[in-house]
DORO-935905 format. One record per residue (C-alpha): residue in three letters; x, y, z; residue number from 1. Coordinates in pm, whole numbers, plus 50000, padded with zeros to 5 digits. Last residue first. Layout:
BEGIN
<aa=ALA, x=X, y=Y, z=Z, i=NUM>
...
! end
This chain:
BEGIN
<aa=UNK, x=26781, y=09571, z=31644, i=231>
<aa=UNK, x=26689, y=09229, z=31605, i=230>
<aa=UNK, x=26679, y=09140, z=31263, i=229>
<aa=UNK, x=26615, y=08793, z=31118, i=228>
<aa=UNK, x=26414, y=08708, z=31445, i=227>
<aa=UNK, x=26372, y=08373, z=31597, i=226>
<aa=UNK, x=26712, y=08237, z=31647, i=225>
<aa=UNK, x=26839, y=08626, z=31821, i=224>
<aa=UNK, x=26580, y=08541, z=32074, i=223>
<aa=UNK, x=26674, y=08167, z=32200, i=222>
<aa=UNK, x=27051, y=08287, z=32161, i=221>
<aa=UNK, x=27009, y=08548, z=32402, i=220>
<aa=UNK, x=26793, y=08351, z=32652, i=219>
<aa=UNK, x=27056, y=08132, z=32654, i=218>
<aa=UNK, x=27273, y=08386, z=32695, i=217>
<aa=UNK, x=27077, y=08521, z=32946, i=216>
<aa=UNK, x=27093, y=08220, z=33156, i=215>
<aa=UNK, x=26738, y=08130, z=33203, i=214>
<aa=UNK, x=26607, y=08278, z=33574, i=213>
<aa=UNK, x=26231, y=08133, z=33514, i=212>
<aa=UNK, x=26149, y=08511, z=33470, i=211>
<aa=UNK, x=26420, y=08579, z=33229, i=210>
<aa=UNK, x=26307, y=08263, z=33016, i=209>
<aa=UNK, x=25938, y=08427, z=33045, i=208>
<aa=UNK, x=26049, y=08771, z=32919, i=207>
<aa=UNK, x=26243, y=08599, z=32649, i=206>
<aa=UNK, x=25946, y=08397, z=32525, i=205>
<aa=UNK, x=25700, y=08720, z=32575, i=204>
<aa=UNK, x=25977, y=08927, z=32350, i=203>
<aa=UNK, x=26007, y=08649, z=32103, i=202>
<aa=UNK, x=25657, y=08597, z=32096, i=201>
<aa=UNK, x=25620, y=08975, z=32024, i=200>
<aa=UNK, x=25827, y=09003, z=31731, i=199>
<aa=UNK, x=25694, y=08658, z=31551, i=198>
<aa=UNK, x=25324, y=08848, z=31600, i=197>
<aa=UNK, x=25427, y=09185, z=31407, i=196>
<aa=UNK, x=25663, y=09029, z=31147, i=195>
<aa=UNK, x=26020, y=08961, z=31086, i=194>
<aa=UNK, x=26201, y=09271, z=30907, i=193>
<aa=UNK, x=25876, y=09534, z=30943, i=192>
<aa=UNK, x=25863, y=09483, z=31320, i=191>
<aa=UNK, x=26256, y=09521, z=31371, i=190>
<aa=UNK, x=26201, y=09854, z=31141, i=189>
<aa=UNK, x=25945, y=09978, z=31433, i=188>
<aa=UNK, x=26175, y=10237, z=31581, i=187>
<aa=UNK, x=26089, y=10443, z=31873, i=186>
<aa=UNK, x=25946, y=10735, z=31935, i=185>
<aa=UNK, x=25983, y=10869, z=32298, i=184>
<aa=UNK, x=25576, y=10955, z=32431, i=183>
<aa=UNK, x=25454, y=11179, z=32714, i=182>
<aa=UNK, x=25304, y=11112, z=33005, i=181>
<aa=UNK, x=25561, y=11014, z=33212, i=180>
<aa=UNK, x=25600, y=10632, z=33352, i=179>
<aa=UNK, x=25664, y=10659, z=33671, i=178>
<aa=UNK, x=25835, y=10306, z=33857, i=177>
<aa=UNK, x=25858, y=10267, z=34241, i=176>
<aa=UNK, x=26159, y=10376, z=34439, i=175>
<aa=UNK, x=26215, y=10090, z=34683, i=174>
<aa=UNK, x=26037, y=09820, z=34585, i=173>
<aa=UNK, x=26136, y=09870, z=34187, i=172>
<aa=UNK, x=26457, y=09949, z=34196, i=171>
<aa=UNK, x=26560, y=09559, z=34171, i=170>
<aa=UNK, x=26289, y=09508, z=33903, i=169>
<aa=UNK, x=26409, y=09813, z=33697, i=168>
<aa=UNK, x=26748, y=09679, z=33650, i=167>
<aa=UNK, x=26676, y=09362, z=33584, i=166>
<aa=UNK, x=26440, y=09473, z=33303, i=165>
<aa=UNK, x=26674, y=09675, z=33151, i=164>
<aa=UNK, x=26947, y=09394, z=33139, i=163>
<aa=UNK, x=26710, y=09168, z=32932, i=162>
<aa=UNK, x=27062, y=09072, z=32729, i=161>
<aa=UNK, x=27388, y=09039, z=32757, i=160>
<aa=UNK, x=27291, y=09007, z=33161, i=159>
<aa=UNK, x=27586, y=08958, z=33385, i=158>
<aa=UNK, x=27692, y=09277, z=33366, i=157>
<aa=UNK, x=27428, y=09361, z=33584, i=156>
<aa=UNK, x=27332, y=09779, z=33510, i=155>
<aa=UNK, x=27398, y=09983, z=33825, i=154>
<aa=UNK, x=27509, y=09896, z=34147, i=153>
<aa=UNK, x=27205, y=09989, z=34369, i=152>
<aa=UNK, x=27347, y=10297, z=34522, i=151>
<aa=UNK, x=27515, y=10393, z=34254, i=150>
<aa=UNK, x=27223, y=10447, z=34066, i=149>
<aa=UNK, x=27024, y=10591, z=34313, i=148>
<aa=UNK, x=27283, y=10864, z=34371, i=147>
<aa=UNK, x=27333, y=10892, z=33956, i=146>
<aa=UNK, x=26926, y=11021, z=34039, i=145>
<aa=UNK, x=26706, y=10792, z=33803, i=144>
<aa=UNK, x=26556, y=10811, z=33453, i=143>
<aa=UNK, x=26494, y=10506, z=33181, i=142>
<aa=UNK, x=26407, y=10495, z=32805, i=141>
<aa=UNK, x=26051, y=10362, z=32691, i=140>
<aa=UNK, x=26306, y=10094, z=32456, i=139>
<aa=UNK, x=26474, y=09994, z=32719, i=138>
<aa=UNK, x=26214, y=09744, z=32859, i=137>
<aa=UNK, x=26115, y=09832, z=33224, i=136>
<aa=UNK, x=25735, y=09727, z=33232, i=135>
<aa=UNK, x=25627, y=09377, z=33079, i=134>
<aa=UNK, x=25490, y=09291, z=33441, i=133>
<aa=UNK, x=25222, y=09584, z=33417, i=132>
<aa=UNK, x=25262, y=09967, z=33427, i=131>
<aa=UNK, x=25000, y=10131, z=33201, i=130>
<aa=UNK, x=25118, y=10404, z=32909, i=129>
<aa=UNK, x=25311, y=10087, z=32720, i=128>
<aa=UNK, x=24955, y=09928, z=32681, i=127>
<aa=UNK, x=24879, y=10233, z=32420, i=126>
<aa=UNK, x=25234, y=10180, z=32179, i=125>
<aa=UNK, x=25197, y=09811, z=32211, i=124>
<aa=UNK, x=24782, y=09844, z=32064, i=123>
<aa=UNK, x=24959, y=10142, z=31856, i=122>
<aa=UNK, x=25196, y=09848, z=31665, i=121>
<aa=UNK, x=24826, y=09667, z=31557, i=120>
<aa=UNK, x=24701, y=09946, z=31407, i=119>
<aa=UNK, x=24995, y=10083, z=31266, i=118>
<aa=UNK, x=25326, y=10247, z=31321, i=117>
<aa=UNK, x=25633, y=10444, z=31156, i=116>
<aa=UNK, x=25704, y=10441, z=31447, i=115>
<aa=UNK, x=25655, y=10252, z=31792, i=114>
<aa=UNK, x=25499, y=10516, z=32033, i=113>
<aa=UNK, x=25640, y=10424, z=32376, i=112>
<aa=UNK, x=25549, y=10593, z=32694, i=111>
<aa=UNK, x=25848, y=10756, z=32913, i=110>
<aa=UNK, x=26053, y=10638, z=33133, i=109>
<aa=UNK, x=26084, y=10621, z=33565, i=108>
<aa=UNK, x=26320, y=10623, z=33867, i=107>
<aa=UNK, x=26284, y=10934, z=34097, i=106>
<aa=UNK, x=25907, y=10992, z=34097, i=105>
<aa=UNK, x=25868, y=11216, z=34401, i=104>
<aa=UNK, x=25671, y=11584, z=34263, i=103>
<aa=UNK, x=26039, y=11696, z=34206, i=102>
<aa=UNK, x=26151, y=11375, z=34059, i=101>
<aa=UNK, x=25872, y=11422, z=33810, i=100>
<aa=UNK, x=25937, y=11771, z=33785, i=99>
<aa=UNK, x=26311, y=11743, z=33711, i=98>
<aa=UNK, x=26264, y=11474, z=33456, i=97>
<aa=UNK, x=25994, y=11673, z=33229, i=96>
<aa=UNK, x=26210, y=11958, z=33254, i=95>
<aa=UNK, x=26482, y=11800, z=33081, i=94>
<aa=UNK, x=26293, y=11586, z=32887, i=93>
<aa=UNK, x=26101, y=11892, z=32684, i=92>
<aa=UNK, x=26240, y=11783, z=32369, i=91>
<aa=UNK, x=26062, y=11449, z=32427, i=90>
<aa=UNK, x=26260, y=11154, z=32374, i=89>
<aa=UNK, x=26373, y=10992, z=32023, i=88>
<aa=UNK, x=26449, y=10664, z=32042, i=87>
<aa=UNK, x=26667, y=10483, z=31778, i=86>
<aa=UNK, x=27057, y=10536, z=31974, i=85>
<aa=UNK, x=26869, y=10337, z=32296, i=84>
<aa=UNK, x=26866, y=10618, z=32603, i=83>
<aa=UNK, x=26972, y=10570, z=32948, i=82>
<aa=UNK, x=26915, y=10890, z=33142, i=81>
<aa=UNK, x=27174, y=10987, z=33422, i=80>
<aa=UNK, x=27057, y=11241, z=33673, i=79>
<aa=UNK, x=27311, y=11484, z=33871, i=78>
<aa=UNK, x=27490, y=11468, z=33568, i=77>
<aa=UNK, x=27887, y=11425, z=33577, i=76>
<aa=UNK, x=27892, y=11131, z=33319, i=75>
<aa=UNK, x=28241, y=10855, z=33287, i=74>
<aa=UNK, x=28079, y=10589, z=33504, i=73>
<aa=UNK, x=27735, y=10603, z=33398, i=72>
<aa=UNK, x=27881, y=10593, z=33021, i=71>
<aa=UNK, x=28082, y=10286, z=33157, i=70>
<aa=UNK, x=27740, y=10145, z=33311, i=69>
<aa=UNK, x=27576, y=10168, z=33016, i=68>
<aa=UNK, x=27801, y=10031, z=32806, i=67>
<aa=UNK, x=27874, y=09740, z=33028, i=66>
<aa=UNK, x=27491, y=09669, z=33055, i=65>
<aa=UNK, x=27412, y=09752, z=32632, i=64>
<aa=UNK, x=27719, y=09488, z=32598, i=63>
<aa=UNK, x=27905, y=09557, z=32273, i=62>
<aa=UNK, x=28282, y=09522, z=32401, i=61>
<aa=UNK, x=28581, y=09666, z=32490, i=60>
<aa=UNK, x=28431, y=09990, z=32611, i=59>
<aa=UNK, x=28463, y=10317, z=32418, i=58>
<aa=UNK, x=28361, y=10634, z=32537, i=57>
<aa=UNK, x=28234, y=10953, z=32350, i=56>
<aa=UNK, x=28145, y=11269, z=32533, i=55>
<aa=UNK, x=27939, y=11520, z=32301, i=54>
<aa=UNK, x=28065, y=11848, z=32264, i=53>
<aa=UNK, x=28297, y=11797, z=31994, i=52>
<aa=UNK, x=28033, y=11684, z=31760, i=51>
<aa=UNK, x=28034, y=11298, z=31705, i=50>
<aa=UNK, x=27999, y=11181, z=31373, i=49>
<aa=UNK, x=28339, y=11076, z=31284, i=48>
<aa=UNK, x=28357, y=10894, z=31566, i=47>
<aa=UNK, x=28101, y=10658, z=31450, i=46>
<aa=UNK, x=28251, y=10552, z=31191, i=45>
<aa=UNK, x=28039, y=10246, z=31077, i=44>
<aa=UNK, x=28283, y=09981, z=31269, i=43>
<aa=UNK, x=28135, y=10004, z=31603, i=42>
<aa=UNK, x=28330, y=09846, z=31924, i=41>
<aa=UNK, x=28096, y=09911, z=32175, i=40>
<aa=UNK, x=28085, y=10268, z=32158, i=39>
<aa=UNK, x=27966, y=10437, z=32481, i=38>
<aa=UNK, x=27830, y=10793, z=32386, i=37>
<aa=UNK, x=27767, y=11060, z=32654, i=36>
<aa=UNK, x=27508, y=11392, z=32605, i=35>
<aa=UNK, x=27494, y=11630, z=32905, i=34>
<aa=UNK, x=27227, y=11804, z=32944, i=33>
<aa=UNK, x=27137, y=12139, z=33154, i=32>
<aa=UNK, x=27267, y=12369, z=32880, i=31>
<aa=UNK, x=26990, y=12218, z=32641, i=30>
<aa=UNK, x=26722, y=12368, z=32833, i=29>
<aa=UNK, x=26472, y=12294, z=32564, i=28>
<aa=UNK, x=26586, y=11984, z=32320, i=27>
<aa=UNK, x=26696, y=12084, z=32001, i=26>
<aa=UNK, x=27067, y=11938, z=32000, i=25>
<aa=UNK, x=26888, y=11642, z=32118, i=24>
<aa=UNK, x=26701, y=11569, z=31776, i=23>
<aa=UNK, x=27042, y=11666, z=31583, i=22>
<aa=UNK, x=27196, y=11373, z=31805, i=21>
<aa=UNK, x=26909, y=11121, z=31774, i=20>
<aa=UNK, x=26937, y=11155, z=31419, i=19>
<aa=UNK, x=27343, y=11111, z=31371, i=18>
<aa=UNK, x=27275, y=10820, z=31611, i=17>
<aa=UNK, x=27015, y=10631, z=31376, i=16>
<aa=UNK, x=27259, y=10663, z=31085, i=15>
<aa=UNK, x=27585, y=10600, z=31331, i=14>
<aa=UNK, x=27396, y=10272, z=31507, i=13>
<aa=UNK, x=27685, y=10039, z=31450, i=12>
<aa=UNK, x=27692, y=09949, z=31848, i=11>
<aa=UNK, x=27589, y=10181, z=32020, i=10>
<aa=UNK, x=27489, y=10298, z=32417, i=9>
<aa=UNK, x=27380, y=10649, z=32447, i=8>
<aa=UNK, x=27353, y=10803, z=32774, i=7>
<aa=UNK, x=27159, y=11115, z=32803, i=6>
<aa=UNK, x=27359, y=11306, z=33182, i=5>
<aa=UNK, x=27088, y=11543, z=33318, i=4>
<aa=UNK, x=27142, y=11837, z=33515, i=3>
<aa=UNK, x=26918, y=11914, z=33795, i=2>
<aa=UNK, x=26713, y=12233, z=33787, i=1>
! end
């Protein structure tokens, strides 16, 4: 089987991190991953956390597309896996990877399952299972050969923000988009800090912006206005 590069990008995430790595450390076929951390400048310790065989990189700044691409950069997998530090994947993502590219999905996620959830969170959770325009965000996590990567020019730099969903787009004609059958848990704390409806028209107001090419800073700035919490 191909091995698989997880890259983590953070940013002050060491509580979420700590459980992300423990939940990792579990996975089946654990020799066959590779785990890389790109710090973005944390100030929570995060190096203190880190066992000795997980990479840790730093970039100069917290950009989840510099990040991303500098934990790219700096990973030997034959797959990389872009992961946000409050998802937790399947245990079984290593196989789950290989047989998808096996069977000719080479660029795809999982299904969300916001946690802890409710009725209206599991309506997102259930439409996350369908591909539709609102496809590609990071939380579902993202899978493609480091070949395909490079071969498109990974993450856009440009984008501070919605840089998941540029990335998918442009892969998108070529290689398609699987989403696996299986769920990675994710969060729902920026729910429970600003509400269940303010989230979403945030996310449908940025996802328009980025659609009408907005600057993402504007679109940025525009997001981070509306919510108390964002992460």
């Amino acid at each position: 089987m191909r091995r698989i590069s997880v890259i983590i990008p953070v940013y002050n995430d060491s509580v979420a991190l700590q459980e992300l790595l423990k939940h990792l450390d579990r996975a089946l076929d654990r020799q066959l991953m590779e785990v890389v951390v790109v710090d973005g400048g944390s100030t929570d310790g995060v190096e203190t956390i880190i066992p000795t065989e997980v990479k840790l990189l730093r970039t100069a700044k917290a950009n989840r597309a510099v990040q991303l691409n500098a934990g790219a950069q700096g990973a030997a997998g034959d797959v990389l896996y872009f992961l946000h530090a409050d998802c937790l994947p399947p245990l079984t993502l290593v196989e789950d990877i290989n047989q998808a590219i096996d069977a000719g999905y080479p660029v795809g996620c999982y299904r969300l399952k916001l946690t802890p959830g409710n009725w209206l969170l599991n309506i997102n959770s259930f439409f996350s299972r369908f591909r539709t325009m609102f496809s590609g965000g990071g939380d579902q996590s993202l899978y493609m050969p480091t070949k395909i990567f490079e071969e498109v020019g990974g993450y856009n730099e440009d984008y501070c923000v919605m840089e998941d969903f540029e990335l998918v787009h442009r892969l998108l004609p070529t290689y398609g988009y699987h989403i696996l059958p299986k769920n990675v848990y994710a969060s729902s704390r920026k729910y429970s800090y600003n509400s269940y409806f303010r989230v979403n028209l945030a996310n449908y107001l940025a996802f328009r912006r980025y659609q009408r090419k907005v600057q993402p800073q504007v679109i940025r700035d525009h997001y981070h206005a509306l919510l108390k919490q964002v992460k």
